[in-house]
N, C-alpha and C positions, 0 to 999 in steps of 0.2 A: 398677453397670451403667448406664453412661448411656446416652441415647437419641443414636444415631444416626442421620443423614440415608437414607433408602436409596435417595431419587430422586422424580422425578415422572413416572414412568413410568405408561400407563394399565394398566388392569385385564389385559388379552389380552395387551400386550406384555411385561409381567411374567411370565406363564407361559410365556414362549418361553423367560426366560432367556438366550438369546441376547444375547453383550457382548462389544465388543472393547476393548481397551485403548487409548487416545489420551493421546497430551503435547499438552497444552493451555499455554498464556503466559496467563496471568492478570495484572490490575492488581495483586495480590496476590501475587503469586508465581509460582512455577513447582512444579509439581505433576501426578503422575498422576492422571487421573482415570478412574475407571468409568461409560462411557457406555452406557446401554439403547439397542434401535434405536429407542424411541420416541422421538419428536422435539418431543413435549410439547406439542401444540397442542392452541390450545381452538376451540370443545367438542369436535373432529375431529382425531384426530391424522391423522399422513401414511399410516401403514404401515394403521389400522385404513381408512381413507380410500380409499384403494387395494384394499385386501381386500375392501371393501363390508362388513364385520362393527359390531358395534354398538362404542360405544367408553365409556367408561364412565373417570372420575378420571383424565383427562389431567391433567397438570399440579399434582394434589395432589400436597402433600409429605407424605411418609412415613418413618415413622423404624420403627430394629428397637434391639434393647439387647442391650447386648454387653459381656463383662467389658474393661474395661483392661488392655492388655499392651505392654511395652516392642517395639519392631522387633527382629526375629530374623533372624538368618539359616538360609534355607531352603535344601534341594536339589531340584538340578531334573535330573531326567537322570543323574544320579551327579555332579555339577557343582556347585560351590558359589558361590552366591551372594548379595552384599548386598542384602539389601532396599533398595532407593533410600528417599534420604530428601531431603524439600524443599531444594530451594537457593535459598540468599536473589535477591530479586528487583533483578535487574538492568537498566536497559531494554536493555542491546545485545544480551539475551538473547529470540530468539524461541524456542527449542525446543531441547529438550537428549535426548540418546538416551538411549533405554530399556538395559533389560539386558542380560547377554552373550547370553541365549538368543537373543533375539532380534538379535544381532548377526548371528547364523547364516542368519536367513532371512532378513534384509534386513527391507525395507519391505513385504513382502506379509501382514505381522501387522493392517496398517490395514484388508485388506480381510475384511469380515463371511464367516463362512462359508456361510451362505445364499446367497450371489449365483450367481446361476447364467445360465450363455449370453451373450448378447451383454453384459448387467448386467455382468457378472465381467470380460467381455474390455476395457468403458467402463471396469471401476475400475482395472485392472492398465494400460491405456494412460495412464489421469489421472498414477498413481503414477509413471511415469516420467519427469514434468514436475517432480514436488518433491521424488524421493526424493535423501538425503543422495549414492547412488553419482552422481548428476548432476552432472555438471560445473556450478559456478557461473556460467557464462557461457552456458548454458541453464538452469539453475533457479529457475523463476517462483516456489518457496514462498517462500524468502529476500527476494525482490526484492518480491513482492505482497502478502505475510504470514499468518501461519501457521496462520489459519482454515482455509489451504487444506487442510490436513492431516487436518482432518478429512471434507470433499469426497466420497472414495470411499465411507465407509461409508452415505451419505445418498441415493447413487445407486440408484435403481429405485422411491424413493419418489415421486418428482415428476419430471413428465415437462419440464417447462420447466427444471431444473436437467439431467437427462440431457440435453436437446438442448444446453443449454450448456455444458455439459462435453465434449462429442463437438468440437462447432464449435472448443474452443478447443484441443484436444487436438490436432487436425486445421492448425491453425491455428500452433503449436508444432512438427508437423512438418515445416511447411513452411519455416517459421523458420530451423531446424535444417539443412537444405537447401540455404539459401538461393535456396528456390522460393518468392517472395510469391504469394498471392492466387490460388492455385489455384482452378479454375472447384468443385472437388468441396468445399474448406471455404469458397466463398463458398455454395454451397448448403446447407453446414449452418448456418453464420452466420444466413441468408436464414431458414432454417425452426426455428430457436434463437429470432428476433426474432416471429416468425410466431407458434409457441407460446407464448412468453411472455406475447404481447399478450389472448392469449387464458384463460391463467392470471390477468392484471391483473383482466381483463373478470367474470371467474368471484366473487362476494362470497367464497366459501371457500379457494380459493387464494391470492387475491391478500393476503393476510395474513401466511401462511405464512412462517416463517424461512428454507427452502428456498428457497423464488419469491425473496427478495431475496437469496437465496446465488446464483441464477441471474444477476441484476443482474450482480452482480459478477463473475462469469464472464465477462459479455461483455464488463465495462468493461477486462478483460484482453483479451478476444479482439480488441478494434475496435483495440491497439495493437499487435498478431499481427501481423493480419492487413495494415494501412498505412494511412494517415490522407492527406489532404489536407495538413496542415505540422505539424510538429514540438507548436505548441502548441494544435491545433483537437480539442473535445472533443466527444465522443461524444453527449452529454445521457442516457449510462447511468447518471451517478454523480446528476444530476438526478431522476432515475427513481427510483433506489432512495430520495431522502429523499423523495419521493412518495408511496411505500409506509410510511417510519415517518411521516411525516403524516397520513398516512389512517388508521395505527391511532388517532391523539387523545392515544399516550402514545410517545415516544421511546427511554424508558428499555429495555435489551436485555431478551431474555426467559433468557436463559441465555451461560455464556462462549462458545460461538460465536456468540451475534450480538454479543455485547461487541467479539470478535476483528476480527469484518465490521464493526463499527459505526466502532472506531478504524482502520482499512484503509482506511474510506471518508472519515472524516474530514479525512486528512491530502490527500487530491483533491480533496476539498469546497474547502480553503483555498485552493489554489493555482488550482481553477477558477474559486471566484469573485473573482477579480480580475479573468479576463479574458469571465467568461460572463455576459453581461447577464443571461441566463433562468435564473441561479441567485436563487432567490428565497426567502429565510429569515426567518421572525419572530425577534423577538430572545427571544424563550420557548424556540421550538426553539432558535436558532443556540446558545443557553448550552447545552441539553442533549446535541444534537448534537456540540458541536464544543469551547464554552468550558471545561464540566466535566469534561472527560477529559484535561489535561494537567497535571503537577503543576510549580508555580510554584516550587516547591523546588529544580529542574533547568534547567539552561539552556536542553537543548531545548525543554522545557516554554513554557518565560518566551518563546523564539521564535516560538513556534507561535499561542501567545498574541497576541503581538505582530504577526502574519501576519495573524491575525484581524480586524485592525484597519484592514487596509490600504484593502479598501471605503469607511470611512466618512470615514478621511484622505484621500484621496484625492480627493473628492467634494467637500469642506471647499474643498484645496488649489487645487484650479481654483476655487471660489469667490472666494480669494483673487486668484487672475492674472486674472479677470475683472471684479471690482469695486477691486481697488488697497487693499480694506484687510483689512484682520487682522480682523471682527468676533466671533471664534470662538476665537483666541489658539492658533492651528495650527500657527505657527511654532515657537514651542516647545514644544509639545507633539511636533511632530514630530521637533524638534530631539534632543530628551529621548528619545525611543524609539530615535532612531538613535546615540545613545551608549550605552545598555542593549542594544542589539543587540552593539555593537562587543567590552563586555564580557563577554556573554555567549558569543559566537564565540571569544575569547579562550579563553574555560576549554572551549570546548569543544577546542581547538587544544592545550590543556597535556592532557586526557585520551587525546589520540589517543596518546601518548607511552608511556602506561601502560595497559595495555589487561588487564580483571581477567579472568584466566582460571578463577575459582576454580568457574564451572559447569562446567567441561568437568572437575574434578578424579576426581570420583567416574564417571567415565567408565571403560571398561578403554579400552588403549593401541589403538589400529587406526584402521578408515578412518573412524567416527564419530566418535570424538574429534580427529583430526583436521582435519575437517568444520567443527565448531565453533567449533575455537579458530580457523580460518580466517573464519568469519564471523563469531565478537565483533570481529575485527578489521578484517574488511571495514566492519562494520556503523557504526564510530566512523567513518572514512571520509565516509560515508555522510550521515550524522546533521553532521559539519562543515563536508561541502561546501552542503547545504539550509541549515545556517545561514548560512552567507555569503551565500546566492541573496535570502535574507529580509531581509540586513543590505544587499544592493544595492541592492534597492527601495526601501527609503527612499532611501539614498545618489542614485537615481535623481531623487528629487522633491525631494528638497534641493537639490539641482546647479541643475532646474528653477524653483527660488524665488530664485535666485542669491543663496543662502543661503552664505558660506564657498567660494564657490567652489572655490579653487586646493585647501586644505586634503580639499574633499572629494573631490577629481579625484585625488589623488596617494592617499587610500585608496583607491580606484576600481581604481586599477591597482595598488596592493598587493594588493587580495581580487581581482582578476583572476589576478594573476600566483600564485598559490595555487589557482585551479579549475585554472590549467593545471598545474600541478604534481600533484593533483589527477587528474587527467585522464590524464596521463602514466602514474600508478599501476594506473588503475583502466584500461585498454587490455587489460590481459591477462582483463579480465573481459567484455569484449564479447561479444554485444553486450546478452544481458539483465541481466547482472550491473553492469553499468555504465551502464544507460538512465536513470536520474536524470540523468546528464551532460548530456544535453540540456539540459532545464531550468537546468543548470549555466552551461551553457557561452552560453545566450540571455540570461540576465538581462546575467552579466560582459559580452555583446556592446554590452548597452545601455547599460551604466553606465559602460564604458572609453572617456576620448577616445581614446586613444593609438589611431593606425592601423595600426600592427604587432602590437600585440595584437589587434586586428581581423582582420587579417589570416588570423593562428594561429587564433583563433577560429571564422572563418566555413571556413575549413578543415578543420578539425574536425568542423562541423554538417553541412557536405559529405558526412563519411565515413557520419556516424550516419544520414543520410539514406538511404543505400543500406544502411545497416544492418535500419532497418526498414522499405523501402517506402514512404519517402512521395514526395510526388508528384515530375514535374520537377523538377530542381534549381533550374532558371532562376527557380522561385517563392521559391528560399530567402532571397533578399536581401527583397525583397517583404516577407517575413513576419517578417524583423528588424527592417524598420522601423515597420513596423506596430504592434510589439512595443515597440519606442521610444517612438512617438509615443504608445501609451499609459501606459507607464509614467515615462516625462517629463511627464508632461502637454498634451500637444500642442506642446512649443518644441521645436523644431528645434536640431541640433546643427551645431558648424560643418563635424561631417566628412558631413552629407548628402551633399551632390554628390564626396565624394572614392571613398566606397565601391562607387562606381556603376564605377569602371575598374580598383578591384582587384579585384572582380567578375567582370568581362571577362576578367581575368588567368588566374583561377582556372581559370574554364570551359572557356578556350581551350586550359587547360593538361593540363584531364583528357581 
């Protein structure tokens, strides 16, 4: 009879008994879990919090003992069904579906059955932003990641996650529409930012795994709803590592903040590069950011390698300003942009073979076809970020006039692959496909070629109206912008050519 785990639930939310079933993505695997509604905070959880009631062993673990038994299969309904059993862990795997009962009712098994009234009406609207019947071309779980999945049941507890949940829901429909920035979700937005501030302000909220589930809400909602260009950030994902800052320990407190912590991560990397007010000790930046990627995988070793780009980069203008190497940046940069090239490589031979073995224990329908649709979106995905990671070097090498010609002619090879790329991913617009940006701006900076320029700033055209961002007339602006820092500040020779395909473009829409 061994001791099993039975949760850290507190005293009071224990006797509710109240529990819904969640698929969770763990570093470890993929697995059902049983989640209480307590949310495990110390010394105050949410729900006791809210209740005003006393709260008592939040957060202890507790175990019960129980004999050993092989998995069986049960019936449910006169139905027969397999017990699910773990699928090995894959990363293109964010979420895999439950059982056939629940095929039947869909997604609304996520929401608790306590919720009642406007609560109930927030979680049933949230769910139809990630549930499986959504179209991938509105479905922010896949695209944002799969913490989100657990969102609904957490609603009613914290009112800075409800307002952000409303804002971004709101914010989705208009998406969906293609109504940007309606006057009614810039006022939830406005009163989502409002509340939050006010939850930061409060010592007992601003702790909370909710209040930074809220963060992240909006750092979806501020790319809903339309941005100023294409690569201008929020300072929500700044915010959130403000809040694991302030707790003095990084480490998650459970797999949904694990889920939020890597979501938030992979923004952290690509924001700091261009956010000066991203600001990381190198304590944090390893817990944060360095120790969640395994070196084992290409992705991993990328991601890795992204992380780095800060401090090369900083070296590299060192270099163009004093004339010499004293820091041996050359090759080291050299070196990482060859590990990048191989590693893009393998990830280019997996796109080819894509493991469907989580979707196997699936029954046949719109779920499992769901899936197997997104381990294959998701390699996709994962090849074309590597390439964007492997241009940025290729950018700063071009700039050291390192290899020149050698690295101009990969330049427009990993170009001519986002456009292909891009080609693919079209019938996924415009959520299923918003990486593409990112995509499509680095290849703008790192291709001489002005025909691919061309195809490119064409492209960024579309996605612009895709999601509201601002005039068009800004979008050259903020290519070069984008250049000029990821070059280093040299100038390319086709500066002044872009300036009258431009004109072409404008004239032509």
């Amino acid at each position: 009879m061994p001791g099993v785990p039975s949760g850290r639930a507190c005293d009071a939310c224990r006797r509710q008994k109240k529990k819904v079933i969640l698929i969770l993505h763990h570093a470890d695997g993929i697995y059902i879990a049983s989640i209480d509604e307590c949310d495990e905070a110390q010394p105050t959880c949410g729900r006791c919090l809210r209740l005003k009631i006393g709260c008592q062993g939040s957060g202890k673990r507790r175990f019960k003992f129980q004999e050993e038994r092989p998995f069986e299969k049960r019936v449910i309904a006169g139905q027969q069904v397999k017990a699910l059993q773990t699928a090995p862990y894959s990363a293109s795997t964010h979420l895999i579906g439950t059982s056939r009962a629940h095929e039947k009712s869909g997604a609304c098994w996520l929401i608790p059955s306590d919720l009642t009234g406007s609560t109930k009406q927030l979680a049933s609207a949230f769910l139809q932003t990630i549930d499986y019947t959504t179209d991938f071309r509105w479905n922010i779980g896949w695209s944002f990641g799969p913490y989100l999945y657990e969102i609904p049941r957490r609603l009613g507890s914290n009112e800075a996650l409800d307002r952000a949940a409303e804002a971004l829901t709101s914010a989705h429909a208009d998406l969906c529409s293609r109504q940007h920035g309606k006057m009614h979700t810039l006022a939830k937005y406005t009163a989502a930012l409002r509340t939050l501030r006010a939850y930061l302000e409060d010592p007992v909220h601003a702790h909370q795994t909710n209040t930074f589930a809220a963060v992240m809400l909006l750092l979806i909602c501020h790319t809903m709803i339309g941005q100023r260009n294409s690569v201008e950030w929020s300072g929500h994902a700044n915010g959130a590592i403000q809040i694991l800052k302030a707790r003095r320990n990084l480490r998650p407190r459970d797999p949904f903040e694990a889920q939020m912590q890597l979501s938030l991560s992979g923004t952290v990397l690509f924001e700091n590069i261009f956010n000066k007010k991203m600001e990381l000790g190198q304590e944090e930046w390893e817990a944060l950011i360095i120790l969640k990627y395994d070196v084992n995988k290409p992705e991993g070793r990328l991601l890795l390698a992204l992380s780095r780009v800060k401090d090369v980069m900083s070296r590299a203008k060192l270099l163009l300003y004093t004339g010499t190497d004293t820091t041996g940046i050359l090759d080291e940069l050299w070196a990482l942009y060859i590990a990048c090239k191989l590693d893009v490589d393998q990830l280019k031979q997996a796109r080819m073979i894509t493991d469907l073995s989580a979707a196997q224990h699936i029954p046949p329908g719109p779920r499992r076809d769901w899936l197997v649709r997104l381990l294959t979106v998701y390699k996709d995905r994962l090849y074309g970020l590597g390439i964007v990671i492997t241009l940025i070097f290729n950018s700063m090498l071009q700039s050291l006039d390192l290899h020149t010609a050698s690295l101009q002619a990969d330049a427009y090879a990993f170009t001519e692959e986002i456009l292909l790329l891009n080609d693919e991913s079209e019938c996924l617009r415009p959520v299923g496909s918003g990486y593409m940006i990112l995509c499509l701006t680095v290849a703008w900076v790192a291709t001489t070629d002005l025909v691919q320029r061309e195809t490119l700033t064409r492209w960024l055209y579309e996605y612009q109206h895709d999601f509201n961002f601002s005039q068009s007339v800004s979008l050259l602006k903020d290519l070069k912008r984008n250049s000029d820092h990821l070059r280093l500040g040299v100038e390319t020779s086709l500066s002044n050519i872009v300036d009258s395909t431009w004109n072409e473009l404008t004239v032509g829409s």
